[in-house]
Backbone as JSON, one array per atom type, in Angstrom:
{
  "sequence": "XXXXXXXXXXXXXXXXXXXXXXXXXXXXXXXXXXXXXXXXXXXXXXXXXXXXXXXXXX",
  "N": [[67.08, 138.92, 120.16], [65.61, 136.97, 122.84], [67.11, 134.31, 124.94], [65.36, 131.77, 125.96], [64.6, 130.02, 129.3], [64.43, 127.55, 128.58], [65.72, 126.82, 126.36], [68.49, 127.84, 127.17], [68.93, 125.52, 128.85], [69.11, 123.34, 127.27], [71.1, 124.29, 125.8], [73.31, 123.85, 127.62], [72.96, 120.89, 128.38], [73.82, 119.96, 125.98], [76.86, 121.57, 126.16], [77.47, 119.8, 127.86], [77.64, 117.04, 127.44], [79.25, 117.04, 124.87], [81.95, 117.62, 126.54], [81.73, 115.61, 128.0], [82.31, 113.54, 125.55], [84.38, 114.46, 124.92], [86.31, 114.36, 127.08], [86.01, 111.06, 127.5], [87.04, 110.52, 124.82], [89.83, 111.89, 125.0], [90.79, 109.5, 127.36], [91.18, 107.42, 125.87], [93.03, 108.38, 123.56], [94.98, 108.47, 125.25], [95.38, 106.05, 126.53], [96.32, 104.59, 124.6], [98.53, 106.0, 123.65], [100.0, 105.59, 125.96], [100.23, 102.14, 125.68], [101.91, 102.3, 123.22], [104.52, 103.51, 123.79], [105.41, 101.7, 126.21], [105.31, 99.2, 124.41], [107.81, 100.15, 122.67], [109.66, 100.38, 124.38], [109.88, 98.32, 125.72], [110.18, 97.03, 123.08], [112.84, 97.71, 122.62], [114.4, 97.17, 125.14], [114.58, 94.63, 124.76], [116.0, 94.29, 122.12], [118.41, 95.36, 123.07], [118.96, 93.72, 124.99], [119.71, 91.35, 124.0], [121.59, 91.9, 122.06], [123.77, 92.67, 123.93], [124.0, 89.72, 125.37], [124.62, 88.17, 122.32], [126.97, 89.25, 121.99], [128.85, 88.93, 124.79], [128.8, 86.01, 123.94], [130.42, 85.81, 121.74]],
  "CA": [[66.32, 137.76, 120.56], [66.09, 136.68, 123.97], [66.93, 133.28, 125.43], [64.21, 131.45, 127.07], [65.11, 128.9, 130.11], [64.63, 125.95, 127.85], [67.03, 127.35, 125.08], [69.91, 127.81, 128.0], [68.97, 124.19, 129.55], [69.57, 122.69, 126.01], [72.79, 124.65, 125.72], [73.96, 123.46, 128.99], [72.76, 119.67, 127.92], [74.83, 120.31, 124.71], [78.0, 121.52, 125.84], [78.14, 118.63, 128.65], [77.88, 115.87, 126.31], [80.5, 117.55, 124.12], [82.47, 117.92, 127.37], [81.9, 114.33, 127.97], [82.8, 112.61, 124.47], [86.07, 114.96, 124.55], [86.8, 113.37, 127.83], [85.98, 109.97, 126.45], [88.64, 110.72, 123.32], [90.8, 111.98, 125.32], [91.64, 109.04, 127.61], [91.52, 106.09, 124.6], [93.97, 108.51, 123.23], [96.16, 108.72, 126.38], [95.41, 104.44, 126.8], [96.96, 104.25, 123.02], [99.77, 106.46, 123.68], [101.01, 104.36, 127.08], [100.79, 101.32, 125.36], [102.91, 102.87, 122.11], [105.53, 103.81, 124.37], [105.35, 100.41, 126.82], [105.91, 98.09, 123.54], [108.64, 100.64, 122.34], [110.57, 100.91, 125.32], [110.1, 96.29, 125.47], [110.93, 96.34, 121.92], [114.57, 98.39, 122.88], [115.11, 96.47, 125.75], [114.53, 92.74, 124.5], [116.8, 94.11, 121.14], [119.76, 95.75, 123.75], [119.54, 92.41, 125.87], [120.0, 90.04, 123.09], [122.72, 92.05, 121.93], [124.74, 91.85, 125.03], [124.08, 87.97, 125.03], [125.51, 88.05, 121.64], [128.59, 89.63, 122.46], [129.67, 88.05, 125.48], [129.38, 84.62, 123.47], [131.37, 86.12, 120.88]],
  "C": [[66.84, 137.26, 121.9], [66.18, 135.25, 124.29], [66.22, 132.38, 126.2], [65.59, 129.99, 128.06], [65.67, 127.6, 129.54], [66.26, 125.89, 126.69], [68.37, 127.26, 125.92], [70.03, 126.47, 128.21], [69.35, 123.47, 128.34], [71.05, 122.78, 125.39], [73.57, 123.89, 126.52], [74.37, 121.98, 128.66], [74.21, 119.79, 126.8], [76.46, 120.23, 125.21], [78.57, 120.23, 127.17], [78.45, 117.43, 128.05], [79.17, 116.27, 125.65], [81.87, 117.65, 125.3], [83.18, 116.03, 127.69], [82.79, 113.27, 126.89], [84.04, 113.23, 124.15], [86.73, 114.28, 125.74], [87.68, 112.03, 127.34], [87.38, 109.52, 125.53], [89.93, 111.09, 124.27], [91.91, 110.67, 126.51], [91.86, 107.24, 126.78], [92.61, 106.47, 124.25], [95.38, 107.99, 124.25], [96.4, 106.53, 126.45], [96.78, 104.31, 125.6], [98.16, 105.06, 123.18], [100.91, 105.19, 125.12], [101.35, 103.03, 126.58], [101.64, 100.69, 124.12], [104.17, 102.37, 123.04], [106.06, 102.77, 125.38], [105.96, 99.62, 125.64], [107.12, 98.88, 122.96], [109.7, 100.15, 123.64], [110.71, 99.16, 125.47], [110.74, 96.08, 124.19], [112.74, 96.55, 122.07], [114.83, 97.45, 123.5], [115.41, 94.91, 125.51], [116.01, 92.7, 123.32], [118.29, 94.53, 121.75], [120.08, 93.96, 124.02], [120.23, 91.42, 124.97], [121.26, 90.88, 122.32], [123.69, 91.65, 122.43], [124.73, 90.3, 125.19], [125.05, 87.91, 123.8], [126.85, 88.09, 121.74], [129.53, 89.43, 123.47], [130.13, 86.66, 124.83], [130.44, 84.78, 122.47], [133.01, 86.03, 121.4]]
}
């Protein structure tokens, strides 16, 4: 069975969308990973700092 024009142009349509909404996913993911690693790396430093405070008053 052969492919007519329309059948390719529909493919084409197809895998751009799919191209698109993996995009898409991919930079929500990437958003959600930076601001993982942002409140991690604030949560360390706020719990170091307040250490050192501690321990000088000590």
């Amino acid at each position: 069975m052969l492919a007519t024009k329309d059948d390719t142009a529909r493919r084409d349509i197809k895998i751009a969308d799919t191209k698109l909404d993996l995009i898409k996913w991919m930079f929500i993911f990437w958003i959600g990973q930076v601001a993982a690693t942002f409140g991690f790396i604030l949560l360390f430093l706020e719990n170091n700092f307040s250490i050192k405070i501690w321990m000088l008053a000590c």
